[in-house]
N, C-alpha and C positions, 0 to 999 in steps of 0.2 A: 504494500500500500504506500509506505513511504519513498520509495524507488519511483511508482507510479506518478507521487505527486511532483519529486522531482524533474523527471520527464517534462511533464506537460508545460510547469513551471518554465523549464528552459525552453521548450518550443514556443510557447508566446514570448520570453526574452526574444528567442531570433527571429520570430515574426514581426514582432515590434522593431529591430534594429534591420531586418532586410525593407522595413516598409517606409524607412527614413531616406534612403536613397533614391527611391521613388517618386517622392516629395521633392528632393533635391531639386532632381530631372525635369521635373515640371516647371519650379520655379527656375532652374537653368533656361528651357526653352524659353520662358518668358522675358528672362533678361536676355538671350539670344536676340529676341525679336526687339525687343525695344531697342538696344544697340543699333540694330542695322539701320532702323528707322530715325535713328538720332544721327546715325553716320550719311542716312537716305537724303535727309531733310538740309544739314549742311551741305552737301551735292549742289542741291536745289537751291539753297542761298547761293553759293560761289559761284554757280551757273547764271543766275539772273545778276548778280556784282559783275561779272567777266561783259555779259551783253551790255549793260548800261556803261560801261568804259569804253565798248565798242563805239554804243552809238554817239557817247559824248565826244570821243576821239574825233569821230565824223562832223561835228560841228566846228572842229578849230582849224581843219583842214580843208583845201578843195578838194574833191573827191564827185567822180558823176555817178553820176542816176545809175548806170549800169555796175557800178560797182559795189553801191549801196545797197543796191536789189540783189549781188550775188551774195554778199556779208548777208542782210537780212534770212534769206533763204539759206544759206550756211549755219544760222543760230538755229535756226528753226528745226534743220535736220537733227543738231549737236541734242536739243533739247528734247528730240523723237527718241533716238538713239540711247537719251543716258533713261527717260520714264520704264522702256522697253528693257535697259539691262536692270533697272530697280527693281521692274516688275519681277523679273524672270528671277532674282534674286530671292526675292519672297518669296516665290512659289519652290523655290529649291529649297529654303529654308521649312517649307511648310512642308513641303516631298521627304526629305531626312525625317522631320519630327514624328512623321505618318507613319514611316518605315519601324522609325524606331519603337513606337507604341504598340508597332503588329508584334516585332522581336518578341517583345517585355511580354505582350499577351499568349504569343507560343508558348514561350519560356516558363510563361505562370502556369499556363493550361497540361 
């Protein structure tokens, strides 16, 4: 009987300490995500500071119409290109996390 209570005693200790980890993980992915989004978001500042120095550039200088619409059209792409690599980032970020949660659920099951 007292061997028994032992036991059980220690299998909830290690359920309790494999179930800390777990928690970790979560709050890991979370701060995962919030990072990327704070490194996303500065992207997005520097991106729009870099065009507004463009366009002010273009006011001190003469510069024509044609070269102004190929810069315009240049920001425009810069700014498709970095939404499309943020995007794709997220979803990478959110594909690992998806992955890893199946693991954890094999692994449990």
């Amino acid at each position: 009987m007292r061997n028994l209570l032992i036991l059980m005693v220690a299998t909830l200790c290690l359920g309790f300490s494999l179930a800390r980890p777990v928690r970790a993980q979560n709050s890991n992915r979370s701060e995962q995500l919030k990072q990327l989004k704070i490194r996303q978001k500065l992207e997005r500042k520097n991106l729009k500071v870099q065009e507004k120095n463009r366009r002010q550039s273009f006011k001190h200088q003469p510069i024509s119409k044609a070269a102004r619409l190929q810069a315009k059209h240049q920001m425009q792409r810069e700014r498709r290109e970095m939404r499309e690599k943020q995007r794709d980032e997220r979803q990478d970020l959110k594909d690992s996390q998806r992955a890893l949660t199946e693991r954890q659920r094999a692994y449990g099951q």
